[in-house]
C-alpha positions in Angstrom: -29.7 -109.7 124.5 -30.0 -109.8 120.9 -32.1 -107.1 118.7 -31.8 -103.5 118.4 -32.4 -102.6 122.6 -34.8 -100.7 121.6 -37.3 -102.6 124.1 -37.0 -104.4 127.4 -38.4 -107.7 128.6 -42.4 -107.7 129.6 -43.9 -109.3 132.9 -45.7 -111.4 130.2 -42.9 -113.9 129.4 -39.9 -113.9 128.0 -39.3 -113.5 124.4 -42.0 -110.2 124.7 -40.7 -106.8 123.7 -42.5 -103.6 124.3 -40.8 -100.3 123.8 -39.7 -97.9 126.8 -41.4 -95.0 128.7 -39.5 -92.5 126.4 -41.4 -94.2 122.9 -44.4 -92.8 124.4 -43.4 -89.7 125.0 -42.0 -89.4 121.6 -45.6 -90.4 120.1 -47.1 -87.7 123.0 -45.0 -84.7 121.4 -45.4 -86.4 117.9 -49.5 -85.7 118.3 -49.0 -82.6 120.0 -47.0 -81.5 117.1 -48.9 -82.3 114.2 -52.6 -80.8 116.0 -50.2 -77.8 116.9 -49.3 -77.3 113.4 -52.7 -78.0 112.0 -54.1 -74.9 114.0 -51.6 -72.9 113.1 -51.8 -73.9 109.4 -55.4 -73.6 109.6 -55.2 -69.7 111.5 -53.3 -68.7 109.2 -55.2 -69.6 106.1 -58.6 -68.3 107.7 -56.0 -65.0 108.3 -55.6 -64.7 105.0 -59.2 -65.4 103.6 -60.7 -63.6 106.6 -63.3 -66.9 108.0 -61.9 -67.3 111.3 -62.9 -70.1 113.3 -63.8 -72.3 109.7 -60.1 -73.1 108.7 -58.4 -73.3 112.2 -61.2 -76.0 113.4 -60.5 -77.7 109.7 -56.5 -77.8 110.6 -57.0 -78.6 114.2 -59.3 -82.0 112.7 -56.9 -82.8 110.3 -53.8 -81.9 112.7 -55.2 -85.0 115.1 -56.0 -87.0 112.2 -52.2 -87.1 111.0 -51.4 -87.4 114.8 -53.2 -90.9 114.8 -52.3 -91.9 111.7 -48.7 -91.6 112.8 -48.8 -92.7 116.4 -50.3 -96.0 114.1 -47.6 -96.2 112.1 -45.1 -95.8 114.9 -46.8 -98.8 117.2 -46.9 -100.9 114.5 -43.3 -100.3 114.0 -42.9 -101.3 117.3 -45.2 -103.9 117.4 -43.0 -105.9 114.7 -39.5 -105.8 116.5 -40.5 -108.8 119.1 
C-alpha cells in the first residue's frame, strides 16, 4: 500500500481512496468549533456594546460560514490524495 494511509480502499474499485470514519468526525468538531466560537465572539461583543441578540446571531452566521469554508478546504485536501 503505497501513500500516506491516510485512506482505505472504496467498494468502487481499486485505486479509490476516501478518508476514514475519524476525518469526519474531525470536520464535525471542526464546525462545531468555529459556530461555537462565533457565538461566543459575537456575545461577547453585544456584552460590551449592550445589543444583545444583534452581534451573537452576526457571529453565529459567520461562525458556520468559516465552518464550511473549512470543512471545503479539508475535503478537497482529501479529495486530492487518490
Amino acid at each position: 500500500m503505497s501513500g500516506s494511509g491516510n485512506g482505505k480502499e472504496s467498494p468502487g474499485g481499486p485505486g479509490e481512496r476516501y478518508p476514514g470514519p475519524m476525518v469526519y468526525a474531525g470536520i464535525g468538531m471542526l464546525n462545531a468549533i468555529c459556530l461555537l466560537l462565533g457565538g461566543v465572539v459575537g456575545w461577547l461583543v453585544d456584552q460590551a456594546v449592550g445589543t444583545l441578540p444583534l452581534f451573537l446571531l452576526i457571529g453565529l452566521v459567520a461562525g458556520a460560514a468559516l465552518g464550511v469554508i473549512a470543512t471545503r478546504a479539508e475535503l478537497r485536501r482529501y479529495g486530492r490524495q487518490g
